[in-house]
KELUMGU-664395 format. One record per residue: x, y, z of N, C-alpha, C in turn. Coordinates in steps of 0.1 Angstrom, whole numbers, padded with zeros to 4 digits, always signed. Each point is the difference from the previous one (the first is absolute). Example, Ala and Ser with C-alpha at 12.3 -4.5 7.8 and 13.67 -1.06 7.14 Angstrom:
residues 2
+0132-0057+0078-0009+0012+0000+0009+0012+0000/-0004+0011-0007+0009+0011+0000-0008+0011+0008/
//
This chain:
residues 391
-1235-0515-1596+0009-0006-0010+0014-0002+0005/+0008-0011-0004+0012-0005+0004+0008+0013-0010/+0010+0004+0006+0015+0004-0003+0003-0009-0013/+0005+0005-0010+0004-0004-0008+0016+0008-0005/+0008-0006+0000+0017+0003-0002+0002-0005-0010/+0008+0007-0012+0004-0003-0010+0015+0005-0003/+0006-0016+0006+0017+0005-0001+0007-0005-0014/+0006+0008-0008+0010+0003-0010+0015+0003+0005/+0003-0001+0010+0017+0004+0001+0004-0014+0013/+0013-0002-0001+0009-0005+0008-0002+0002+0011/+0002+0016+0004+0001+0004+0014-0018-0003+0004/-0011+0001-0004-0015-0004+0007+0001-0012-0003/+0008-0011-0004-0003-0015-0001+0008-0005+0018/+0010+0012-0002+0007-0006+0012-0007+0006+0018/-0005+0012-0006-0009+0007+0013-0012-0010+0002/-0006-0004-0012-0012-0009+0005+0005-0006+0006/+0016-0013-0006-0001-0012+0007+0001+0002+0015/+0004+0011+0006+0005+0002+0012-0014+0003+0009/-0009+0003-0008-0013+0002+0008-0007-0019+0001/+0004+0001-0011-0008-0017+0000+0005-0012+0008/+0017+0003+0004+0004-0011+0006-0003-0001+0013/-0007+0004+0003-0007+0000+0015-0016-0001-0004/-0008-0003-0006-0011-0004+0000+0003-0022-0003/-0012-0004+0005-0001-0014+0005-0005-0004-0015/-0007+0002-0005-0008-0003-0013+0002+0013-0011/-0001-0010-0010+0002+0007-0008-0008-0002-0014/-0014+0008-0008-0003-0006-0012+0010+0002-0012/-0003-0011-0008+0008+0006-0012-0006-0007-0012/+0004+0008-0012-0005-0002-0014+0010+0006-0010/+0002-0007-0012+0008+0004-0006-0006-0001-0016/+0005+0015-0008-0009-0002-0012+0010-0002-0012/-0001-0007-0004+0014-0006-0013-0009+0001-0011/+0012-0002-0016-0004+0001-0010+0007-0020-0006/-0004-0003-0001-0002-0016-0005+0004+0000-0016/+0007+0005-0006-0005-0003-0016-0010+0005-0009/-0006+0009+0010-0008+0008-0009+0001+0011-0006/+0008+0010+0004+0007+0012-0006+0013+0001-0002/+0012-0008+0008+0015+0002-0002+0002-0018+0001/+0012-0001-0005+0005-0011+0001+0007-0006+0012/-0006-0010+0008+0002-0005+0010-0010+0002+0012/+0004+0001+0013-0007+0001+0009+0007+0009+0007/-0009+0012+0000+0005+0014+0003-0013+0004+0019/+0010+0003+0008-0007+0008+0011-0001+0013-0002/-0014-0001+0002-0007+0018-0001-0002+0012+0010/-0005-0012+0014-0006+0006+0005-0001-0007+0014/+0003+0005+0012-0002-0011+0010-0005+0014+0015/-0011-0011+0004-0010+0004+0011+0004-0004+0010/-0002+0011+0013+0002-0007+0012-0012+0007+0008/-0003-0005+0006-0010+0009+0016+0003-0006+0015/+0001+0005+0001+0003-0006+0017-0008+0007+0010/-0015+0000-0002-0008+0006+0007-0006+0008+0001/+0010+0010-0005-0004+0018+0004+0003+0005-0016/+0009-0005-0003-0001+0009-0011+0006-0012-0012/-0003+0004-0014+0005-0006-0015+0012+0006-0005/+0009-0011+0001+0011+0005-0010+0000-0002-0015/-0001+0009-0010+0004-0008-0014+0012+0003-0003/+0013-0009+0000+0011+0000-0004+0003-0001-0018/+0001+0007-0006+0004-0001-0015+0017-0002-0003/+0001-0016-0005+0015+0004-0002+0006+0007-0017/-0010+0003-0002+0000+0006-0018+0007+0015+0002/-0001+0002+0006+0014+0010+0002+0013+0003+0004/+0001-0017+0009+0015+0004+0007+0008-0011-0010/+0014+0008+0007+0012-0002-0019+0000-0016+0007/+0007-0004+0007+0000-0011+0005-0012-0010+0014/-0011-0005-0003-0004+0000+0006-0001-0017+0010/+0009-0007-0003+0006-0015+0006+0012+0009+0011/-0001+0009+0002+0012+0007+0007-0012+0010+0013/-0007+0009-0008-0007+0013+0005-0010-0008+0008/-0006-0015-0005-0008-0005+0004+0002-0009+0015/+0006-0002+0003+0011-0010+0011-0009+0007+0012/-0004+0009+0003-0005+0004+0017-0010-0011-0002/-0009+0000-0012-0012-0005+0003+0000-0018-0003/+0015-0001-0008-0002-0017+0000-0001-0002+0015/+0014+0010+0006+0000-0010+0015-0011+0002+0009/-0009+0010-0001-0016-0010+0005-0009-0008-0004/+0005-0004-0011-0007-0010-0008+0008-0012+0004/+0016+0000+0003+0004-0012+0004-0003-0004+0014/-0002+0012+0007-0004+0000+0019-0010-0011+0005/+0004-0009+0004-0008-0010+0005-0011+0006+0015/+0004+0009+0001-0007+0005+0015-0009+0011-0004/-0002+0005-0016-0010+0008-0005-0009-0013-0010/-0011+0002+0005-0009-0010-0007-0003+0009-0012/-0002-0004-0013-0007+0005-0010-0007-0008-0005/-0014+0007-0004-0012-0003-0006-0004+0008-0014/+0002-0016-0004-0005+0003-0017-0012-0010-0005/-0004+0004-0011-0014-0007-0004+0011-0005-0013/+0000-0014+0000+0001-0009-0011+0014+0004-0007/+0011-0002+0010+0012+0007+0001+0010-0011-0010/-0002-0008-0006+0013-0011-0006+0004+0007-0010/-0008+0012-0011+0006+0004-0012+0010+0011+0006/-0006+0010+0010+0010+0007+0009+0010-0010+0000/+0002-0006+0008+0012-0005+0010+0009-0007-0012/-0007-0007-0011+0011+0000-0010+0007+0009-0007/-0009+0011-0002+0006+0014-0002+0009+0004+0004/+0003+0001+0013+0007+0007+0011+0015-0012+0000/-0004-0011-0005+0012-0014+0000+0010+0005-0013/-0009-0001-0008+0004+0003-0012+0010+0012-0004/-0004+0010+0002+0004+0012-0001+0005+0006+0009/+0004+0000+0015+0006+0000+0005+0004-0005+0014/-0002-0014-0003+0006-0012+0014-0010+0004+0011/-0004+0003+0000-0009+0003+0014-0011-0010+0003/+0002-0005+0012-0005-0013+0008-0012+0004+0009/-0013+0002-0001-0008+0012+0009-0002-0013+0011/-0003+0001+0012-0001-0006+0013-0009+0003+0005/-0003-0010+0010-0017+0005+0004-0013+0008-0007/-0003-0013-0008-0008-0001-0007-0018+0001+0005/-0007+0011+0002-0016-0004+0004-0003+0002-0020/-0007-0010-0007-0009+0003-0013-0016-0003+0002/-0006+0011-0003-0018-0004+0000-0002-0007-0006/+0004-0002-0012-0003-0010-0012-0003-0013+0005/+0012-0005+0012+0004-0012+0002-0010-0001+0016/-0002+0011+0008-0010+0000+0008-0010-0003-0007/-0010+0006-0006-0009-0003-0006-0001-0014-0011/+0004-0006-0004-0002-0009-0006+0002-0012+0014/+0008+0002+0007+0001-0012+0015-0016-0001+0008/-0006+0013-0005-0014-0003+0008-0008-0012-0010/+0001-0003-0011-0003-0011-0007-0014+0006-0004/-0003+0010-0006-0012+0005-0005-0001-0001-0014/+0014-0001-0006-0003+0001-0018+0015-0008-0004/-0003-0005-0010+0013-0003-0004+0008+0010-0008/-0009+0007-0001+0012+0017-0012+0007+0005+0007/+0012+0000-0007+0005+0019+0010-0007+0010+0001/-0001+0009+0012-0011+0012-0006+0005+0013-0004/-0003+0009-0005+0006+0014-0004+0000+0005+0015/+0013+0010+0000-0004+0008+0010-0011+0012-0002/-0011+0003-0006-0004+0010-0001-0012-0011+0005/-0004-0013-0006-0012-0007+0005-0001-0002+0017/+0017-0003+0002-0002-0003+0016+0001+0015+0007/+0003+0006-0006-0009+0016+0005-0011+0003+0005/-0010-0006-0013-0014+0000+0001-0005-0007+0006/+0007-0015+0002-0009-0010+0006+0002+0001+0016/+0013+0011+0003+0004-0005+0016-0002+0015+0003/-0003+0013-0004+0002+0015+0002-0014+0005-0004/-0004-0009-0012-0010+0008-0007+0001+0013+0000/+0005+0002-0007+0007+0012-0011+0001-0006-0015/+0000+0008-0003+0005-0002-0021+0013+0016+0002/+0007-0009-0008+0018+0005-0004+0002-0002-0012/+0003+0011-0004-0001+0006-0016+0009-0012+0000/+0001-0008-0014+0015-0007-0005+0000+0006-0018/-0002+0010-0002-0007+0003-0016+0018+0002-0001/+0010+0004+0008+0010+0003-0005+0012-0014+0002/-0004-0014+0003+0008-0009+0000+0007-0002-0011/-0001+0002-0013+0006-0002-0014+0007+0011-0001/-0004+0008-0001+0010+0016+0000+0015-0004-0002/+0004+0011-0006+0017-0005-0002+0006+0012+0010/+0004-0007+0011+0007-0001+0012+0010+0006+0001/+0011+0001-0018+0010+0000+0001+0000+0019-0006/-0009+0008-0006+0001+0006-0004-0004+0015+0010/+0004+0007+0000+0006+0015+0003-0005+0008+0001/-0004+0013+0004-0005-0005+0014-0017-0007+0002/+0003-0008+0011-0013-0007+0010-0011+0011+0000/-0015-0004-0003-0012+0008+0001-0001-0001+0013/-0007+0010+0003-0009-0005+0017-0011-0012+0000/-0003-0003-0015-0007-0015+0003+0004-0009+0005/+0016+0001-0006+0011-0016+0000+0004+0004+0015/+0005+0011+0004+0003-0002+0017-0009-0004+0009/-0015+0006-0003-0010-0005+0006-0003-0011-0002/+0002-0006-0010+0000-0016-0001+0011-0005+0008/+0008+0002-0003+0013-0007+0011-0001-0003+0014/-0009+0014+0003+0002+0000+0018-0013-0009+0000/-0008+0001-0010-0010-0015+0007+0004-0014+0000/+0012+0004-0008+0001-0017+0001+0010-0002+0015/+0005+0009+0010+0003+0000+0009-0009+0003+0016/-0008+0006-0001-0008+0007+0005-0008-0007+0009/-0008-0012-0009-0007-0007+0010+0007-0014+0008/+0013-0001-0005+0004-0015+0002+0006-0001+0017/-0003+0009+0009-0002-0003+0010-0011-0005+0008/-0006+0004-0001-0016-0003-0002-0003-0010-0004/+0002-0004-0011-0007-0011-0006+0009-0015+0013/+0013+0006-0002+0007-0012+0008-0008-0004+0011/+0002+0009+0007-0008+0001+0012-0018-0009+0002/-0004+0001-0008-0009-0003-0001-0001-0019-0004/+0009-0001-0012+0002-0009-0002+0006-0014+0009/+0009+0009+0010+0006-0007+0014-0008-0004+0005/-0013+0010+0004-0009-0006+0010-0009-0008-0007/-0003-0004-0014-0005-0006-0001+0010-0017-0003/+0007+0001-0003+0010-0010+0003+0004-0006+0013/+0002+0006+0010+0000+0000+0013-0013-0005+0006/-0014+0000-0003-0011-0004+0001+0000-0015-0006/+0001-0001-0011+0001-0014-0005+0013-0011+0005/+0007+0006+0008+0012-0004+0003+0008-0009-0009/+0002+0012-0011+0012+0002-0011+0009+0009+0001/+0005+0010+0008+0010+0009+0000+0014-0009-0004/+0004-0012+0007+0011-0005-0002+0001-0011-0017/-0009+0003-0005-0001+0000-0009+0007+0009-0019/-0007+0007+0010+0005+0017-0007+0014+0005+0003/+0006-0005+0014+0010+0001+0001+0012-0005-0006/-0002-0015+0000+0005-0006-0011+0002+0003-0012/-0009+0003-0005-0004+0006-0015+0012+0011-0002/-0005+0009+0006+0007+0012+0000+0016+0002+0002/+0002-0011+0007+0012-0002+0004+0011-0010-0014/-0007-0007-0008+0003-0003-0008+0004+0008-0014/-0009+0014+0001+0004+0011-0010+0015+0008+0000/+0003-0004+0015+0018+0006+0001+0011-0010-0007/-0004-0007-0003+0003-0015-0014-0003+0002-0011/-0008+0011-0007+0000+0000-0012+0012+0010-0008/+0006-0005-0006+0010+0003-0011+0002+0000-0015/+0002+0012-0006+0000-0001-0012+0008-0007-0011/+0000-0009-0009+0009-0009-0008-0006+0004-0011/+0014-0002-0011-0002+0006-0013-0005-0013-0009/-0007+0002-0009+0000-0012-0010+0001+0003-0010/+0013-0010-0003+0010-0002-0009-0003+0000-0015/-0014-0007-0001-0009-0005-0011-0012+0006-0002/+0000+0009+0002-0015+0009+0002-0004-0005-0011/+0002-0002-0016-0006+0000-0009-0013-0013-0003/+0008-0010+0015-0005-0015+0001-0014+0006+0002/-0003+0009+0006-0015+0000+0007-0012+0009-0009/+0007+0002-0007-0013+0007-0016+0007-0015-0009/+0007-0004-0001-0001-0009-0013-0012-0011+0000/+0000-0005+0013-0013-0013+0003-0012+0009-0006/-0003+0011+0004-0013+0010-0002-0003-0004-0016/+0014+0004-0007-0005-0004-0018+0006-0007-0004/+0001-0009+0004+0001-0013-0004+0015-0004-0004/+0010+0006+0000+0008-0003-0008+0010-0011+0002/-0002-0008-0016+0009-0011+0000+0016-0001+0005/+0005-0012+0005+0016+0002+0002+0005+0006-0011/-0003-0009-0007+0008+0009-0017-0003+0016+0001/-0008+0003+0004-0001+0020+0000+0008+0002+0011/+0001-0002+0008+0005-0001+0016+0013+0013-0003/+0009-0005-0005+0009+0010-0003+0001+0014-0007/-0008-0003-0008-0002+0018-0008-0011+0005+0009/-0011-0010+0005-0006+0010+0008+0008+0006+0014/+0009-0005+0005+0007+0004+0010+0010+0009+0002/+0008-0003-0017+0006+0014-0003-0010+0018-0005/-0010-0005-0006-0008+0011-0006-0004+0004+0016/-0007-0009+0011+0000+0007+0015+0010+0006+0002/+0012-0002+0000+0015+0007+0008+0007+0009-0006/-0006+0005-0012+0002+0008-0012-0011+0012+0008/-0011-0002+0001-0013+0008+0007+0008+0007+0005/+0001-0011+0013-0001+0003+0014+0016+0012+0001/+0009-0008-0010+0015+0011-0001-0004+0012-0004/-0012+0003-0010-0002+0012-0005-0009+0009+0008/-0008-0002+0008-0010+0004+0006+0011+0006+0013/+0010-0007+0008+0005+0010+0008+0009+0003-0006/+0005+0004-0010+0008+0013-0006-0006+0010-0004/-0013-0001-0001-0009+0009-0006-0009+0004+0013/+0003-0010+0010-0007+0006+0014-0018-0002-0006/-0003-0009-0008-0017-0003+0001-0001-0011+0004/-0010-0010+0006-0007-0009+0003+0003-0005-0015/-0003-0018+0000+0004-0008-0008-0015+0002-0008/-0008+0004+0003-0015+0000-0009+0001+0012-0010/+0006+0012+0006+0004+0011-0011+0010-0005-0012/+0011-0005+0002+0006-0009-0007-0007-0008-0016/-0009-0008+0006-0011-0004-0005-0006-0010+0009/-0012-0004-0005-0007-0009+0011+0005-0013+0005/-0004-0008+0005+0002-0013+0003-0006-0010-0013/-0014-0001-0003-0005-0008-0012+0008+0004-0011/+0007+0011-0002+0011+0004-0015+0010-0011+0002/+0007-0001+0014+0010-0015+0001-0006-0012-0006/-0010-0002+0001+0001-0016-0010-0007+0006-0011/-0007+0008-0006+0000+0004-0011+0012+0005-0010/+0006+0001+0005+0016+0001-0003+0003-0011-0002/+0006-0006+0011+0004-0012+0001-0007-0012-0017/-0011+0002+0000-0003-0011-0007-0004+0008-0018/+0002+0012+0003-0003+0010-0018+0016+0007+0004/+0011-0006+0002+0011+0013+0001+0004+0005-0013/-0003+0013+0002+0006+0010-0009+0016-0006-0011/+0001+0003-0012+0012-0005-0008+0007+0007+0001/+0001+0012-0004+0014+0010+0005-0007+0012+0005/+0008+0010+0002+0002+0014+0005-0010+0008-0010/-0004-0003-0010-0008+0007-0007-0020-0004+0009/+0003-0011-0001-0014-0011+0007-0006+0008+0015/+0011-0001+0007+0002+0010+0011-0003+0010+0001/+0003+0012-0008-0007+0009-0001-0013+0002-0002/-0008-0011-0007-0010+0000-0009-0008-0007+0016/+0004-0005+0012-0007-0009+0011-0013+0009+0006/-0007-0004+0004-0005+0006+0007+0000+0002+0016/-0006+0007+0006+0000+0001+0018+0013+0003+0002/+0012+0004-0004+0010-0003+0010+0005+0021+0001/+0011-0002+0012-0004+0014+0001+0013+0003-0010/-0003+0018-0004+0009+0008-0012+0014-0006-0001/+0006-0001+0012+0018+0004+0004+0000-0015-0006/-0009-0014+0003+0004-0011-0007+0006+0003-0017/-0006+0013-0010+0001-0004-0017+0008+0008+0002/+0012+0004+0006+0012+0002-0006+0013-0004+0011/+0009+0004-0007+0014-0005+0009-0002+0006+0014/+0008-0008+0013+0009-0013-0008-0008-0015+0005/-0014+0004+0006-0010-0012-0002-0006-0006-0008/-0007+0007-0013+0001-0008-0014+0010-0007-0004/+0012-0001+0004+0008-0006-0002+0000-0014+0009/-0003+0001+0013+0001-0006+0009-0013-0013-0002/-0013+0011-0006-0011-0017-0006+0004-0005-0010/+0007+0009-0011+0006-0009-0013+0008-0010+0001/+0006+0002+0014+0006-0017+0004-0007-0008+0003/-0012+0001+0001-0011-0011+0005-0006-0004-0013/+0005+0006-0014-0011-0008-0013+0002-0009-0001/+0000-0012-0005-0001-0011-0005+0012-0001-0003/+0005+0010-0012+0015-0007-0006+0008+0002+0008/+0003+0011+0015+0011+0006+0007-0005-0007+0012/-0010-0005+0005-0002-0011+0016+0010-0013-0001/+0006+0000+0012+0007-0011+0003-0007-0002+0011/-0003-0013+0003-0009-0007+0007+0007-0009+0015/+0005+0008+0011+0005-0008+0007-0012-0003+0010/-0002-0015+0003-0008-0006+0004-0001+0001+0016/-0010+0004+0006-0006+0003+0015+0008-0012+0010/+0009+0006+0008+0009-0009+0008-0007-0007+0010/+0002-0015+0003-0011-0002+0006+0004+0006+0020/-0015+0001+0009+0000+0007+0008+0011-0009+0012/+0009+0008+0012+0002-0007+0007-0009-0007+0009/+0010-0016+0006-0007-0006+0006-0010+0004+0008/+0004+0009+0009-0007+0003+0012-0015+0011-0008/+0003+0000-0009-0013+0011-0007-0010-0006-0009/+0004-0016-0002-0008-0006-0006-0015-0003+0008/-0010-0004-0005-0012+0004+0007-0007-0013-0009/+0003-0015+0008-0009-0013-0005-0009+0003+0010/-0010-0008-0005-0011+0003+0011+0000-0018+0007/+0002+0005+0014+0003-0010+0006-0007-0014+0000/-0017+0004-0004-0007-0013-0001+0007-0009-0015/+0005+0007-0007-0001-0004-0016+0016-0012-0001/+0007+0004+0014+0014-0009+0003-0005-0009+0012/-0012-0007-0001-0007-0013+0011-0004-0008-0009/+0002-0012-0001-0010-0009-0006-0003-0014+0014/-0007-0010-0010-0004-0015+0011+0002+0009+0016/+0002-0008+0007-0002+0002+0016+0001+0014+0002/+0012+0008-0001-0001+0015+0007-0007+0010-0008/-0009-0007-0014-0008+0012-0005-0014-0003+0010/-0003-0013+0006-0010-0001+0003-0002+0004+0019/+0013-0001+0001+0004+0008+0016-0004+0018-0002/+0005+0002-0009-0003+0020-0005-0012-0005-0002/-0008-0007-0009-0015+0003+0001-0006+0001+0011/+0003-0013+0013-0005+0001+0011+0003+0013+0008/+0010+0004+0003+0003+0013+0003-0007+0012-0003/-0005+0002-0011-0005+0013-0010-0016-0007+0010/-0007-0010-0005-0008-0004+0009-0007+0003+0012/+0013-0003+0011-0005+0002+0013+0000+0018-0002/+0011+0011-0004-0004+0012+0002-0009+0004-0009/-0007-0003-0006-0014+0003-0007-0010-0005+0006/+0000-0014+0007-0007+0002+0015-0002+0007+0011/+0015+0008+0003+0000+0004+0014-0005+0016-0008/+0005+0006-0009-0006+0006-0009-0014+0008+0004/-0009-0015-0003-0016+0001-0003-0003+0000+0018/+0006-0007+0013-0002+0005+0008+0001+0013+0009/+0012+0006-0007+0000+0016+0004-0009+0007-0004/-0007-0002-0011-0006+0009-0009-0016+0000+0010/-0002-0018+0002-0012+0001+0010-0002+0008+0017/+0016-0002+0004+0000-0002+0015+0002+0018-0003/+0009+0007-0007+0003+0017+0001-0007+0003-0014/+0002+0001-0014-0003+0006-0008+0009+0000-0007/-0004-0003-0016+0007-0002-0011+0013+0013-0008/+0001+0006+0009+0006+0012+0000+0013-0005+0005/-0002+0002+0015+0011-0008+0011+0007-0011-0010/-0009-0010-0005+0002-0013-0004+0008+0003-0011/-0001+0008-0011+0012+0001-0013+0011+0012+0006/+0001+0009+0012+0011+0001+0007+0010-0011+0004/-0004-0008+0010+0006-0011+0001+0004-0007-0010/-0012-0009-0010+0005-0008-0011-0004+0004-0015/+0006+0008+0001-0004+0010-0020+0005-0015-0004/+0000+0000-0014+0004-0010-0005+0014-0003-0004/+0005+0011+0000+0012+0000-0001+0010-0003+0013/-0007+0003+0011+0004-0003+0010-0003-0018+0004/-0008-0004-0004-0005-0014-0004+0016-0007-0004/-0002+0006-0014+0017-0006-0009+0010-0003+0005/+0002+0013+0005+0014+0003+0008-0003-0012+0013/-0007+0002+0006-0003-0012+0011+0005-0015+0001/-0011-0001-0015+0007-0017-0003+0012+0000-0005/+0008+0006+0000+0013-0005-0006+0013+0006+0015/-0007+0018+0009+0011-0001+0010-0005-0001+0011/-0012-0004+0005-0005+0000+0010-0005+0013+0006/-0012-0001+0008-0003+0010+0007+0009+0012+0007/+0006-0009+0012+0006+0007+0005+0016+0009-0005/+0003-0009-0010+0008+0011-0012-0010+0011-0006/-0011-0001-0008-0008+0007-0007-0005+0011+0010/-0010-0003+0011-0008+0009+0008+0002+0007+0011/-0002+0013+0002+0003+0005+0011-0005-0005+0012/+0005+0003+0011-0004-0006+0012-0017+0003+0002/-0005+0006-0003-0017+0003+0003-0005-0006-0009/+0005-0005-0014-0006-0006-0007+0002-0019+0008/+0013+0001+0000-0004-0017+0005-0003+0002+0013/-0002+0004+0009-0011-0002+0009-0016+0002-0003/-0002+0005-0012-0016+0001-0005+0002-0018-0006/+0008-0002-0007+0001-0012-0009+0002-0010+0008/+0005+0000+0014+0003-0011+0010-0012-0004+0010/-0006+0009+0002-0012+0001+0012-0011-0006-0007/-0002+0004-0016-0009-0005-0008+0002-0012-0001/+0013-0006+0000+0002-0015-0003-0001-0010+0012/-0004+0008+0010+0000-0008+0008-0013-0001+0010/-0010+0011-0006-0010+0005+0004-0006-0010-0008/-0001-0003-0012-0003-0014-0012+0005-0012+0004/+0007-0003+0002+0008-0015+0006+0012+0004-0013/+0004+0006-0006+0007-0005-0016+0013+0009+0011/+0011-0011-0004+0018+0000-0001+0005+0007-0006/+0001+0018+0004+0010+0012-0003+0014-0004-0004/+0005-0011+0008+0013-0005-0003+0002-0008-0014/-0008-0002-0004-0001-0002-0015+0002+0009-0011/-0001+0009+0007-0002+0010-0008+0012+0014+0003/+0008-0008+0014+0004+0017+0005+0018-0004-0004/+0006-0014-0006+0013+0001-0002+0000-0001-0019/+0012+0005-0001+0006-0002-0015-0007-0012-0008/-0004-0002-0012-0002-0009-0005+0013-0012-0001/-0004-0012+0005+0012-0010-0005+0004-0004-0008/+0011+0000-0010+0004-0005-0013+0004-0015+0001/
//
């Protein structure tokens, strides 16, 4: 059995890093709470192994931990220590988010394994366990609340699996990449993950409104009764669902309560909502106390026409030809490699984006050399396809 370390103080966050900054690779996993138990996006829990032994770093104990934690960002920023993670983007926004940290040298299984072009899913890491180790790895503790005091020996033993095999699996997945002569593929890939960054959105409420339908005319009280939630939920430190649910927003929205009496009488919502000084705060949302300021429209750069819908006569029929030939070249990858490969290259979305910025804006280098060889392997003109659309 691997070593397992379980550091709670400053001074073993900073003795690890000193052991670890001399190891070449590094796995990592990190266990966060999303909205499910506290309000926001809280770190729980963060894995390391580097071979010989499991670190579980817990920052739920240190007073400051954007400060106590710093030995281990700067191996996470170290470009000369590789770290391996399995399906690492919610990490690395995590780490963006909460405290600036840019991780470097990127190896992900996730992104190994889906480059071999065998499925179009992401896979769990406990399936590519089984499918590349054959083993089975408990996951009965993945839901568990992460954030709560003290860790069982299930939840640590869960943790170090989720670090434990991802050398291995790399490794394995290399040579099978390397066999197909895709490694520089993966490289790519992977290299593009030191680009992912986290951005706030301004309008969260935009993205449940489509879900229920809501008219422009509701647009406003449902956006304030969202930012009323969402205000109450982190002062109260719960998730916006404890609050009350999501479906209560447009059932609100379209049965709103009359006064402060109505309110009390609602259903679903949590206790601290029926009295001060929040019962106050939805009694400005009845009917006779809503003032209605209308949803500002988005800026330019955030508006989102869809580019076919602004073509008509000649250059709608130039984008149709275009959409065309890559649903061609398309159906030839799918024959010449496999339909797998083929929606890597041109998912449909990647299609979209195509006809309107061109390939060589849209695709990475290993994708347009799959998309170029193909077009020319066919007789069909890549260059049709590989600059900006012309207005």
């Amino acid at each position: 059995m691997t070593d397992i370390q379980y550091i709670t103080s400053s001074t073993d966050v900073q003795q690890a890093a000193e052991i670890l900054q001399f190891k070449a690779r590094l796995a990592v996993d990190l266990e966060f709470d999303d909205m499910r138990h506290r309000y926001g996006r809280n770190l729980a829990l963060i894995q390391i192994y580097d071979g010989q032994q499991v670190y579980l770093i817990d920052p739920i104990p240190l007073t400051n931990p954007a400060h106590e934690l710093e030995p281990l960002w700067v191996l996470l920023r170290n470009p000369a220590i590789e770290k391996v993670f399995h399906s690492c983007k919610s990490d690395i926004l995590l780490l963006d988010e909460l405290y600036g940290v840019h991780v470097r040298h990127i190896t992900d299984t996730s992104v190994q394994y889906t480059l071999l072009g065998e499925s179009d899913n992401n896979i769990s890491l406990g399936r590519l366990i089984q499918a590349e180790l054959g083993l089975e790895v408990d996951k009965g503790e993945q839901k568990s609340n992460w954030l709560k005091r003290p860790l069982t020996e299930a939840q640590k033993l869960y943790a170090a699996n989720d670090v434990l095999y991802l050398f291995e699996l790399s490794d394995r997945l290399t040579a099978k990449l390397a066999e197909l002569g895709r490694l520089h593929w993966a490289e790519e890939e992977n290299k593009a993950l030191e680009e992912v960054r986290y951005s706030r959105d301004e309008r969260p409420y935009l993205r449940i409104a489509g879900k229920y339908r809501i008219q422009p005319n509701e647009l406003p009280l449902f956006r304030d009764l969202y930012m009323l939630r969402d205000r109450i939920a982190k002062e109260l430190d719960r998730p916006p669902y404890m609050v009350f649910a999501n479906d209560r927003l447009s059932e609100l929205v379209r049965a709103m309560p009359l006064d402060a009496t109505d309110w009390k009488a609602t259903r679903g919502l949590h206790p601290e909502l029926k009295r001060s000084p929040y019962l106050d705060q939805l009694a400005a949302l009845s009917p006779d106390n809503f003032v209605s300021v209308p949803e500002p429209p988005l800026p330019a750069e955030q508006r989102r026409f869809p580019f076919r819908r602004r073509l008509s006569g000649e250059k709608a029929s130039r984008a149709d030809a275009r959409e065309q030939l890559l649903t061609t070249l398309k159906n030839h990858i799918t024959n010449d490699i496999n339909g797998y490969v083929a929606n890597l290259v041109l998912s449909n979305r990647l299609i979209a984006d195509i006809i309107e910025l061109g390939a060589e804006q849209v695709l990475r280098p290993w994708q347009q050399t799959i998309l170029r060889e193909t077009a020319e392997r066919h007789g069909l003109a890549y260059s049709l396809v590989a600059e900006p659309f012309a207005l």
